[in-house]
PDB file as gemmi writes it, atoms N, CA and C in Angstrom:
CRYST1    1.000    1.000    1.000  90.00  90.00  90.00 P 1                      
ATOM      1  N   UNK A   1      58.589  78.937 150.495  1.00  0.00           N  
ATOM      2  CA  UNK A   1      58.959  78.540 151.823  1.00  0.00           C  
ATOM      3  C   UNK A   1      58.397  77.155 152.183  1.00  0.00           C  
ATOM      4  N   UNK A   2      58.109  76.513 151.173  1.00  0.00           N  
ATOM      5  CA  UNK A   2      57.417  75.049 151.505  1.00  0.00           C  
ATOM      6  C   UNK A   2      58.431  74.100 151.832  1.00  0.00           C  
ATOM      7  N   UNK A   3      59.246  74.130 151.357  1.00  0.00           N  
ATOM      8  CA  UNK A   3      60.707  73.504 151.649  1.00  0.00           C  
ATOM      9  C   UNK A   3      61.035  73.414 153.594  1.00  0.00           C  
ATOM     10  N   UNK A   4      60.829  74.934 153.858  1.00  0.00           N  
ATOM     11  CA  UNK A   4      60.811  74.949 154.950  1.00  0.00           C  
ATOM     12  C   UNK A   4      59.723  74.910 156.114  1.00  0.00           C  
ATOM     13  N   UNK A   5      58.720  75.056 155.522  1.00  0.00           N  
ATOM     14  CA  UNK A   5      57.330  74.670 156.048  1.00  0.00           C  
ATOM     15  C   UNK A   5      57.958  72.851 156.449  1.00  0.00           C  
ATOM     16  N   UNK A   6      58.136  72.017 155.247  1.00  0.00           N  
ATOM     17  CA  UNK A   6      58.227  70.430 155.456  1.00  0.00           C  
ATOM     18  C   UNK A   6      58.817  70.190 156.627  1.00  0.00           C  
ATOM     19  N   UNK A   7      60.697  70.434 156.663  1.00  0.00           N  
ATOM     20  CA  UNK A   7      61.339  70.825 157.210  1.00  0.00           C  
ATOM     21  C   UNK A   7      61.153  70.792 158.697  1.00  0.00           C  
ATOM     22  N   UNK A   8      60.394  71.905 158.857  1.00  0.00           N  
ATOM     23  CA  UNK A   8      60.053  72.136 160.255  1.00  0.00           C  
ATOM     24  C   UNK A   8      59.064  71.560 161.002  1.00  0.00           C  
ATOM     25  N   UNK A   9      58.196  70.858 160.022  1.00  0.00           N  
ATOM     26  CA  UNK A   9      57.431  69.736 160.537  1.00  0.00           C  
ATOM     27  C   UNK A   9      58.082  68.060 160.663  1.00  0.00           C  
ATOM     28  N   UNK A  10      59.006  67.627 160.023  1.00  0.00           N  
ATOM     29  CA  UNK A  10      59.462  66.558 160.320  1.00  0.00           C  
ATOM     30  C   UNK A  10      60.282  67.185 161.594  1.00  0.00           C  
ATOM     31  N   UNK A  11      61.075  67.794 161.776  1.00  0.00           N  
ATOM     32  CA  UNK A  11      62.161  68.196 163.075  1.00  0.00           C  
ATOM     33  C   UNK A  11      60.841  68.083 164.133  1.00  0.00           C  
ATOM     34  N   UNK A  12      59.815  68.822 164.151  1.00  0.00           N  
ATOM     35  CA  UNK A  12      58.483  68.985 165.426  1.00  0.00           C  
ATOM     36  C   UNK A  12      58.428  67.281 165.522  1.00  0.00           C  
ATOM     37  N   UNK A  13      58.113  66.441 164.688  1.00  0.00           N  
ATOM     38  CA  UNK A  13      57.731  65.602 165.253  1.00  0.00           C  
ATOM     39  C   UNK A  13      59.070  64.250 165.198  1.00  0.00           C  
ATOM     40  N   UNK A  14      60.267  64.979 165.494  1.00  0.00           N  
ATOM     41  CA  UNK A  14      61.630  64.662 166.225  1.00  0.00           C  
ATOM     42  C   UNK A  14      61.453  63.224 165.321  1.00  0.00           C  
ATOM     43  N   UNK A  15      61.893  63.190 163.812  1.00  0.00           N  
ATOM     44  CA  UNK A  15      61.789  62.359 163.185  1.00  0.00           C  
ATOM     45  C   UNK A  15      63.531  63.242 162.113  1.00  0.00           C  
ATOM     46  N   UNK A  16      64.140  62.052 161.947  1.00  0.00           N  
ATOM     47  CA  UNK A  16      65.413  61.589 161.158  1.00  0.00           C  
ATOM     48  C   UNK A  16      65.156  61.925 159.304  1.00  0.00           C  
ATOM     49  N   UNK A  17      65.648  62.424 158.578  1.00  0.00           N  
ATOM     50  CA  UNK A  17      64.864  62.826 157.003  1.00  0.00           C  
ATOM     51  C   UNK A  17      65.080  60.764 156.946  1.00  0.00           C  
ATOM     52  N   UNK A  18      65.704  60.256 156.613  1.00  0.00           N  
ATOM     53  CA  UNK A  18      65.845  59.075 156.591  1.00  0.00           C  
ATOM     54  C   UNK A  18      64.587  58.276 157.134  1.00  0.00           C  
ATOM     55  N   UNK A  19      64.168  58.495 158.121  1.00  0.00           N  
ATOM     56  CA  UNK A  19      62.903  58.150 158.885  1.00  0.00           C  
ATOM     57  C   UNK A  19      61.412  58.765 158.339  1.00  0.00           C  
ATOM     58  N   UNK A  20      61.951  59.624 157.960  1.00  0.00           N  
ATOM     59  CA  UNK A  20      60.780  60.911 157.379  1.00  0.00           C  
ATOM     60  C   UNK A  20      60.700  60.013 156.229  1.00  0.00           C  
ATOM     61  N   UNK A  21      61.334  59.522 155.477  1.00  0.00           N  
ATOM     62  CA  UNK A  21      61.207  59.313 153.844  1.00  0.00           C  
ATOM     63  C   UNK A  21      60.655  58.029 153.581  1.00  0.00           C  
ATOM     64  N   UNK A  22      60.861  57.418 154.463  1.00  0.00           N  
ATOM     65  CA  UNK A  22      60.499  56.021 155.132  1.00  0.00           C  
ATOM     66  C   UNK A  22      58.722  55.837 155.264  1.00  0.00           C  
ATOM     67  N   UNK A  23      58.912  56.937 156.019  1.00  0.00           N  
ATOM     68  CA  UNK A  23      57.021  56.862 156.302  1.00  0.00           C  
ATOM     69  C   UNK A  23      56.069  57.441 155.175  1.00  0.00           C  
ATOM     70  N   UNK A  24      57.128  58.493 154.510  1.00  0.00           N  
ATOM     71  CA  UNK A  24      56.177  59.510 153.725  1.00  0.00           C  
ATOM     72  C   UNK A  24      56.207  58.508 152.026  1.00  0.00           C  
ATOM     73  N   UNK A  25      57.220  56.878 152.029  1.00  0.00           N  
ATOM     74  CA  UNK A  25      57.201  56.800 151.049  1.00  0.00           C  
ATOM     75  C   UNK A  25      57.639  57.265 149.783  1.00  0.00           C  
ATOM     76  N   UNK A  26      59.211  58.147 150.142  1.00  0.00           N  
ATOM     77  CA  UNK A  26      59.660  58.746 148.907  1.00  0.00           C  
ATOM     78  C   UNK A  26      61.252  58.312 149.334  1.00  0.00           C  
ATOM     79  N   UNK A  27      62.268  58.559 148.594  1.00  0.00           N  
ATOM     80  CA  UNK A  27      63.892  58.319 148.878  1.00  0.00           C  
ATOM     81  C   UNK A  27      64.064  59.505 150.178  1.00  0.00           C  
ATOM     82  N   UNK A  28      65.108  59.016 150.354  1.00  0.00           N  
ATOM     83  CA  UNK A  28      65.913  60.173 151.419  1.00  0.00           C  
ATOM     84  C   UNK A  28      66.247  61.175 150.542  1.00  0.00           C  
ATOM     85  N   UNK A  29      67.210  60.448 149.453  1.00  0.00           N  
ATOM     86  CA  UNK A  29      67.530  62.064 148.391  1.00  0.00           C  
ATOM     87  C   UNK A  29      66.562  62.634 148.098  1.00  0.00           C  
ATOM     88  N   UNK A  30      65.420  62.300 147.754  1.00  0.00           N  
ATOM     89  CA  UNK A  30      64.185  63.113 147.291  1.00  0.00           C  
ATOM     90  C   UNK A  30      64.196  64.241 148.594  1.00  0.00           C  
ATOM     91  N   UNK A  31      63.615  63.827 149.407  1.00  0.00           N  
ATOM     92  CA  UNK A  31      63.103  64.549 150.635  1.00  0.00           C  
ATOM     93  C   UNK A  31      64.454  65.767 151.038  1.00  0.00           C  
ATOM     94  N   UNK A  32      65.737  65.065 151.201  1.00  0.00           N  
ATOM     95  CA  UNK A  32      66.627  66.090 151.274  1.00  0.00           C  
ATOM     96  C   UNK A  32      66.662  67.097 150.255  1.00  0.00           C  
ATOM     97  N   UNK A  33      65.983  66.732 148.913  1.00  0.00           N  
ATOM     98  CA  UNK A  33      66.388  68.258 147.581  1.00  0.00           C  
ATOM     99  C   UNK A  33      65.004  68.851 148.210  1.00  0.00           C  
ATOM    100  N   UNK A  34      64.058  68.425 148.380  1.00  0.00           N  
ATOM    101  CA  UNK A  34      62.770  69.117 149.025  1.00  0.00           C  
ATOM    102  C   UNK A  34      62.990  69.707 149.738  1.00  0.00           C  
ATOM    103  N   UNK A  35      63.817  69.590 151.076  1.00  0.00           N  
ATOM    104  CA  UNK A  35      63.892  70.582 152.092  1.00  0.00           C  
ATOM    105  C   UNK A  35      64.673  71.678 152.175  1.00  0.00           C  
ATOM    106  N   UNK A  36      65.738  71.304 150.712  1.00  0.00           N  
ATOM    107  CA  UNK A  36      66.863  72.189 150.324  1.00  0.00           C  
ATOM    108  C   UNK A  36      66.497  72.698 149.579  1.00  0.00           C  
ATOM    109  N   UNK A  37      65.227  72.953 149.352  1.00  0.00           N  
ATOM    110  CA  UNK A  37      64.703  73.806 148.038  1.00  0.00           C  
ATOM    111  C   UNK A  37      65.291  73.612 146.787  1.00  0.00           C  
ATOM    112  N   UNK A  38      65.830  72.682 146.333  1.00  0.00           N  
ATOM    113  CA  UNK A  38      66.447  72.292 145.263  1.00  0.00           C  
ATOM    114  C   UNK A  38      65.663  71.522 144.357  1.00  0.00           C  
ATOM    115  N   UNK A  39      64.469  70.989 144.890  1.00  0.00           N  
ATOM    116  CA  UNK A  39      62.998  70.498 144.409  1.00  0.00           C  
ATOM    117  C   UNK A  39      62.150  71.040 144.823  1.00  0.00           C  
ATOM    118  N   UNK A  40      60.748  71.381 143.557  1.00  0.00           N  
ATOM    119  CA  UNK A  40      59.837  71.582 144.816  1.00  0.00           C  
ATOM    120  C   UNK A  40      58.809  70.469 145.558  1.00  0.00           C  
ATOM    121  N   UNK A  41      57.966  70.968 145.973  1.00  0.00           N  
ATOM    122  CA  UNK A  41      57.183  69.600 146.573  1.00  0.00           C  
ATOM    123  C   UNK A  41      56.126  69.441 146.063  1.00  0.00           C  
ATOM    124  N   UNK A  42      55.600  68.515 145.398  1.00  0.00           N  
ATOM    125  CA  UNK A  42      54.138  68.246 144.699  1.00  0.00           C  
ATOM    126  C   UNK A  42      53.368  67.943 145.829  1.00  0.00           C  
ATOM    127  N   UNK A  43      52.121  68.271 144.687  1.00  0.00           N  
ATOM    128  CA  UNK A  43      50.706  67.774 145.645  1.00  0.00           C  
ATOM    129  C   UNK A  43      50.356  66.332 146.408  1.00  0.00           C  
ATOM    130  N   UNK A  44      51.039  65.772 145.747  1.00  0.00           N  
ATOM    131  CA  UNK A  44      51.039  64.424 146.226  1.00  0.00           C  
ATOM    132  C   UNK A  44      51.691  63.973 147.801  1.00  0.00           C  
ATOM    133  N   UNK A  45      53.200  64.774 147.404  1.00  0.00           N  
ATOM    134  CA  UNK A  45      54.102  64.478 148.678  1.00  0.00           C  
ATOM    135  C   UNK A  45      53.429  65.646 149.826  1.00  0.00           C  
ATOM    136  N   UNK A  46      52.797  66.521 149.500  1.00  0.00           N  
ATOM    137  CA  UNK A  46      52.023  67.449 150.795  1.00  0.00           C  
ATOM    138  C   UNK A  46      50.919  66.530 151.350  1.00  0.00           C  
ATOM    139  N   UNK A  47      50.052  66.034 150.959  1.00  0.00           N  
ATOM    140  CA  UNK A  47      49.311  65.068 150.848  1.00  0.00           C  
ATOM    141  C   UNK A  47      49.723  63.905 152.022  1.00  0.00           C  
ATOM    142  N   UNK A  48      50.888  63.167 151.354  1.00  0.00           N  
ATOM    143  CA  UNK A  48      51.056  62.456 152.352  1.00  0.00           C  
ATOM    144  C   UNK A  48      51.943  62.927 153.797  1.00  0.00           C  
ATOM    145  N   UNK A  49      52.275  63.770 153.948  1.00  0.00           N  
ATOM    146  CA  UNK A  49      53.279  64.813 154.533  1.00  0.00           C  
ATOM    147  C   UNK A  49      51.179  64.947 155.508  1.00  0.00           C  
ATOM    148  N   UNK A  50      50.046  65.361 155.167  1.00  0.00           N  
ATOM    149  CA  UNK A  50      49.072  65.645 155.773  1.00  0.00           C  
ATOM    150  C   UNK A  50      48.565  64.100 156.149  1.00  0.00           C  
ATOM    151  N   UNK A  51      48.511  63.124 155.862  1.00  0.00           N  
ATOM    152  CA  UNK A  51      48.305  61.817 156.143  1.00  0.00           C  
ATOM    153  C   UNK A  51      49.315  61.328 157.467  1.00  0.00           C  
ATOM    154  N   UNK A  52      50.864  61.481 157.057  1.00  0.00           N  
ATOM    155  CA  UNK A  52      51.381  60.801 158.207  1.00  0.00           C  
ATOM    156  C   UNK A  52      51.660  61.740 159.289  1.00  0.00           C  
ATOM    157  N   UNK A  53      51.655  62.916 159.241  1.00  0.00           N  
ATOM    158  CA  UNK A  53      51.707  63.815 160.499  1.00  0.00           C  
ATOM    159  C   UNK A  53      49.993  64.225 160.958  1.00  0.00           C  
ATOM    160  N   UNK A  54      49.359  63.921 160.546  1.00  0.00           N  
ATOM    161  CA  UNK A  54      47.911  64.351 160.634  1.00  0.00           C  
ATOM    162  C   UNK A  54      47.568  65.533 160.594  1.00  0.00           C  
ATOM    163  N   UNK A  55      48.253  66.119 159.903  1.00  0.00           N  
ATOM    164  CA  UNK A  55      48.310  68.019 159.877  1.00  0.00           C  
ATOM    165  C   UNK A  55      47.440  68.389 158.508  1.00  0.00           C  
ATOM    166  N   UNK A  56      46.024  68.825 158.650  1.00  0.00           N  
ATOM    167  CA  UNK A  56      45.134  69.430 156.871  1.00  0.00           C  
ATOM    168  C   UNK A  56      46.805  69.773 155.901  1.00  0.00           C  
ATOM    169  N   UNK A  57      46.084  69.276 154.768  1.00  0.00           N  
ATOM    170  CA  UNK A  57      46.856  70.058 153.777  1.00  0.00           C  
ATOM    171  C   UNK A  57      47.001  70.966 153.608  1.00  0.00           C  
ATOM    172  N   UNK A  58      45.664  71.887 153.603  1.00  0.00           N  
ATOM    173  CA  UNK A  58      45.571  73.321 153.487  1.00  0.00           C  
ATOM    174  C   UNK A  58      46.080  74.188 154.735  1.00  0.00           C  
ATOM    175  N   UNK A  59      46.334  73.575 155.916  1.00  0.00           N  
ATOM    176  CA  UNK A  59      47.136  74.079 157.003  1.00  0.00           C  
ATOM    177  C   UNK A  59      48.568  73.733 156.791  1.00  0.00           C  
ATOM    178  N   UNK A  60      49.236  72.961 155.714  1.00  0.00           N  
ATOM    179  CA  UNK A  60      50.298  73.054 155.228  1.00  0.00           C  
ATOM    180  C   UNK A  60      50.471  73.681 154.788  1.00  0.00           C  
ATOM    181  N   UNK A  61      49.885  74.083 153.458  1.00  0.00           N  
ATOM    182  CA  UNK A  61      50.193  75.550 152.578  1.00  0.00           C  
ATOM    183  C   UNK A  61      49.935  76.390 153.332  1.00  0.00           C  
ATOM    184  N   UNK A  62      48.925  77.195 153.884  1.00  0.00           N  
ATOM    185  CA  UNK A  62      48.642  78.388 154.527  1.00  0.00           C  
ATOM    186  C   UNK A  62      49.592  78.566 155.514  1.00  0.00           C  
ATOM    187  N   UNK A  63      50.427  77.596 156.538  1.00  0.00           N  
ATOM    188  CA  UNK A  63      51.653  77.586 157.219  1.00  0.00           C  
ATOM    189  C   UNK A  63      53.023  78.285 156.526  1.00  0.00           C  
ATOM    190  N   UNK A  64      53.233  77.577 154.755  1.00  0.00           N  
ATOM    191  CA  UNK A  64      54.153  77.577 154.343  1.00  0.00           C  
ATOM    192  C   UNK A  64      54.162  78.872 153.052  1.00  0.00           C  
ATOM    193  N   UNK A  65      52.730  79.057 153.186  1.00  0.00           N  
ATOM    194  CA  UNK A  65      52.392  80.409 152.432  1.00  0.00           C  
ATOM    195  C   UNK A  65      52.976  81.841 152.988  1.00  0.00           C  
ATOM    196  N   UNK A  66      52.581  82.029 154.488  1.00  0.00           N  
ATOM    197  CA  UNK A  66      52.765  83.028 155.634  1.00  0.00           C  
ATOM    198  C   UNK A  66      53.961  83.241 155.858  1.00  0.00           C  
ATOM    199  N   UNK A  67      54.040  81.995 156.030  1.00  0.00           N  
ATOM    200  CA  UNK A  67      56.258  81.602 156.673  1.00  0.00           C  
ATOM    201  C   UNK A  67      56.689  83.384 156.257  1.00  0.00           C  
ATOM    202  N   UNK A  68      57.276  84.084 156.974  1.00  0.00           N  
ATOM    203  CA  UNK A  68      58.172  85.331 156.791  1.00  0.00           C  
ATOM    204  C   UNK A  68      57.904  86.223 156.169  1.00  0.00           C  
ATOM    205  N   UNK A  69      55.784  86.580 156.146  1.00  0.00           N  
ATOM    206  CA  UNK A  69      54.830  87.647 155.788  1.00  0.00           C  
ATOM    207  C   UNK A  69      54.268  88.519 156.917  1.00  0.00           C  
ATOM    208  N   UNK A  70      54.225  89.264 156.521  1.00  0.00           N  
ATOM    209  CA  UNK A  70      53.815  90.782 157.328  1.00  0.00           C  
ATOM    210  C   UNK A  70      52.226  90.764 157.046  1.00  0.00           C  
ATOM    211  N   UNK A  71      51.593  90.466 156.531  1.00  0.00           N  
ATOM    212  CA  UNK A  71      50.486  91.781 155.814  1.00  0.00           C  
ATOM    213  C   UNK A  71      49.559  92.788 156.857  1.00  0.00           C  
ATOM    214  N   UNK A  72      49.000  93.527 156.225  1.00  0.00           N  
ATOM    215  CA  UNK A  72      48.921  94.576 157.724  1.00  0.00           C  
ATOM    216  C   UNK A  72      47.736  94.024 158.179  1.00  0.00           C  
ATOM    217  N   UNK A  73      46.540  93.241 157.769  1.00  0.00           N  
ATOM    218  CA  UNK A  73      45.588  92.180 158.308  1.00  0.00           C  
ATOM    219  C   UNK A  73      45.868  91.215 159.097  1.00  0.00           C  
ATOM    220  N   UNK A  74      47.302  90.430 158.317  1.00  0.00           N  
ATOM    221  CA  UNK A  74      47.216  89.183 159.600  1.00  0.00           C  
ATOM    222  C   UNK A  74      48.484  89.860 160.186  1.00  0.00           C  
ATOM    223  N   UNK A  75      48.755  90.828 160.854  1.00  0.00           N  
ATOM    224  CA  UNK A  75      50.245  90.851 161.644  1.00  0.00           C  
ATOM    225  C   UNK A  75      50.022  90.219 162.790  1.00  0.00           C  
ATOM    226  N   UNK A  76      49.040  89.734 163.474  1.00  0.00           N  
ATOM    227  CA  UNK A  76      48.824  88.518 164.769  1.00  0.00           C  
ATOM    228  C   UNK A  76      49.216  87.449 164.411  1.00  0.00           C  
ATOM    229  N   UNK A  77      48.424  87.231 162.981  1.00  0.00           N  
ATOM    230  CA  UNK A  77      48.644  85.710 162.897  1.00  0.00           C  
ATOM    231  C   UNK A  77      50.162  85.530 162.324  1.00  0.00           C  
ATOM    232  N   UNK A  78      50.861  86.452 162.038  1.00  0.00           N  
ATOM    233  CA  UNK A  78      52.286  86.511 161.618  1.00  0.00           C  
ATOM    234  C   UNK A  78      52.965  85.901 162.807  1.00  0.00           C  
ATOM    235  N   UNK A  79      52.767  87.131 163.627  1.00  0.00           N  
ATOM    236  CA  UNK A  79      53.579  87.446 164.854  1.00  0.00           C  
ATOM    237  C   UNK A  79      53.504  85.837 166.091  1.00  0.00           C  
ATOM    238  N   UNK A  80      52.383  85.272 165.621  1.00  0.00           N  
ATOM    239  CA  UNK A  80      51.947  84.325 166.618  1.00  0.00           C  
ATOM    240  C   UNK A  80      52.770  83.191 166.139  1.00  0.00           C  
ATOM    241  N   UNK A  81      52.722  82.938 164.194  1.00  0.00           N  
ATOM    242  CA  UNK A  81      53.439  81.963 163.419  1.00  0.00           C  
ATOM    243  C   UNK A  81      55.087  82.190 163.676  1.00  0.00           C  
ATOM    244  N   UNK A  82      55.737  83.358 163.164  1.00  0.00           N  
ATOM    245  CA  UNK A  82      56.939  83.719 163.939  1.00  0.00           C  
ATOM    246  C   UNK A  82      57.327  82.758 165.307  1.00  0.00           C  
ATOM    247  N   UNK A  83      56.409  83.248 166.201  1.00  0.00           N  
ATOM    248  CA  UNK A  83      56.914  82.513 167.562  1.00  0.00           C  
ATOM    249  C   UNK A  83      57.351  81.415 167.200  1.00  0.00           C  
ATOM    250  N   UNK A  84      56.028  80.581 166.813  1.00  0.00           N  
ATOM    251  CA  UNK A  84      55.949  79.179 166.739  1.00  0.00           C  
ATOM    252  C   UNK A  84      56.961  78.705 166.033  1.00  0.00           C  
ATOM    253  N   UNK A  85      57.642  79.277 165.403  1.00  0.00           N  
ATOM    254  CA  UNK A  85      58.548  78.882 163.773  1.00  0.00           C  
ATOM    255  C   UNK A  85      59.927  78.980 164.814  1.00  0.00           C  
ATOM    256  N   UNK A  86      59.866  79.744 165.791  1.00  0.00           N  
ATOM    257  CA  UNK A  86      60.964  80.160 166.505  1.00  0.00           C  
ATOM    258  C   UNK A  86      61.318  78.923 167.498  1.00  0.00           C  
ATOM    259  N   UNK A  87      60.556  78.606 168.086  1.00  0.00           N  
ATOM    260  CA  UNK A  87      60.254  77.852 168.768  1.00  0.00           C  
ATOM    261  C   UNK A  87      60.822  76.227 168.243  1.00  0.00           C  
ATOM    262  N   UNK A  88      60.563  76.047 167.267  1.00  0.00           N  
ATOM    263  CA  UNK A  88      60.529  74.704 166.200  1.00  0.00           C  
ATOM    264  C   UNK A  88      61.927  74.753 165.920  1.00  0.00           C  
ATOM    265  N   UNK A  89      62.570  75.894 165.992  1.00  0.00           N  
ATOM    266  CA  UNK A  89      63.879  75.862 165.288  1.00  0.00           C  
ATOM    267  C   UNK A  89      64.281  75.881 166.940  1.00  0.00           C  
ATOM    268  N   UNK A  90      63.871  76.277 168.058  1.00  0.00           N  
ATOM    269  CA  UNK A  90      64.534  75.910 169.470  1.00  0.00           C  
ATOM    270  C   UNK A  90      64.751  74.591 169.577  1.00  0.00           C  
ATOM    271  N   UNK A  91      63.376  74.018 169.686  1.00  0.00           N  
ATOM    272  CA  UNK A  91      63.418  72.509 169.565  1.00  0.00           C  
ATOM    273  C   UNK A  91      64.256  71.487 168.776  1.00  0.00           C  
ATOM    274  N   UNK A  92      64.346  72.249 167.505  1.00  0.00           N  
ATOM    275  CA  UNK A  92      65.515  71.532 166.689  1.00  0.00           C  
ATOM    276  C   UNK A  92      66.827  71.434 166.855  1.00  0.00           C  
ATOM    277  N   UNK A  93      67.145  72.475 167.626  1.00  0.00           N  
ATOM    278  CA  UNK A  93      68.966  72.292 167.886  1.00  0.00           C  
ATOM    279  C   UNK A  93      68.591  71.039 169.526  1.00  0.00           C  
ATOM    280  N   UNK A  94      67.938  71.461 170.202  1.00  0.00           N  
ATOM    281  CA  UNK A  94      67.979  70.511 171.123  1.00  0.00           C  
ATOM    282  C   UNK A  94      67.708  69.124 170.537  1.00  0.00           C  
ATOM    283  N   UNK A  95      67.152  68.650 169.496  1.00  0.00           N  
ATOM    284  CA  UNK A  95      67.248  67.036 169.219  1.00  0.00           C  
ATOM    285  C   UNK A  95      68.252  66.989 168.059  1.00  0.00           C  
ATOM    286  N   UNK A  96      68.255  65.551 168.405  1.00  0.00           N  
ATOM    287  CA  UNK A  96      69.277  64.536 167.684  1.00  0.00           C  
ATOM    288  C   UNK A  96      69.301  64.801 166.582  1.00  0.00           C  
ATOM    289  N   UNK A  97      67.877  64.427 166.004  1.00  0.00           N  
ATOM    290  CA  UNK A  97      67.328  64.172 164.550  1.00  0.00           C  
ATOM    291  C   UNK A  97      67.238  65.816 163.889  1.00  0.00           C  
ATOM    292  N   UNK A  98      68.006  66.376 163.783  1.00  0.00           N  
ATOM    293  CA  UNK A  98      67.829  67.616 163.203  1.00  0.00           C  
ATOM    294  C   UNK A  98      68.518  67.457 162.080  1.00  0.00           C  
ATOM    295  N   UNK A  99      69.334  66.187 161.643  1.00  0.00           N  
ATOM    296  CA  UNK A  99      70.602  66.297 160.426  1.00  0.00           C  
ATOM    297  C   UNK A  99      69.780  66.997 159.282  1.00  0.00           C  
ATOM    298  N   UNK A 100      70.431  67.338 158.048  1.00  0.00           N  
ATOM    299  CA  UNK A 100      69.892  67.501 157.202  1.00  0.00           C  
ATOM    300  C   UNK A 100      71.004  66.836 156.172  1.00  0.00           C  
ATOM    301  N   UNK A 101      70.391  65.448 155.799  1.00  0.00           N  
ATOM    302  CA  UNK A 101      71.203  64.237 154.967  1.00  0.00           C  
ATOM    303  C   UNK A 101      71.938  65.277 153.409  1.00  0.00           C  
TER     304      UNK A 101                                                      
END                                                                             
């Protein structure tokens, strides 16, 4: 779900994949097979993905780890991520920049 972990962090911070690829330093095609799960994403591009959004790395993975998990320990922190994931995808139909190139 890292694909969609990325994804939903460029749309939050109402940025264009074109714009996204720009800052993060990789092609647009790159970034579009990344979000299409058609690539996966190296350590490198999480990395800078935690540099230009200012988001820990390890709060990238652990975001993109959870994405659409139950376990019977974290069902809060599920249920709370859910929202938020819900929410991100609200926000996304309301902006512009939601294309996916």
């Amino acid at each position: 779900m890292m694909n969609e972990a990325l994804r939903l962090i460029r749309v939050f911070h109402d940025m264009k994949q074109a714009e996204a690829a720009k800052a993060l330093g990789v092609s647009a095609s790159y970034l579009s097979e990344v979000e299409k799960g058609k690539k996966k994403a190296t350590l490198e591009l999480i990395e800078k993905y935690a540099e230009t959004y200012r988001i820990p790395a390890s709060s990238i993975l652990y975001f993109s780890e959870n994405m659409g998990q139950a376990r019977a320990v974290e069902t809060t922190r599920t249920a709370v991520a859910s929202k938020i994931i819900k929410l991100m995808q609200f926000l996304e139909t309301k902006s512009e920049r939601a294309d996916v190139d």
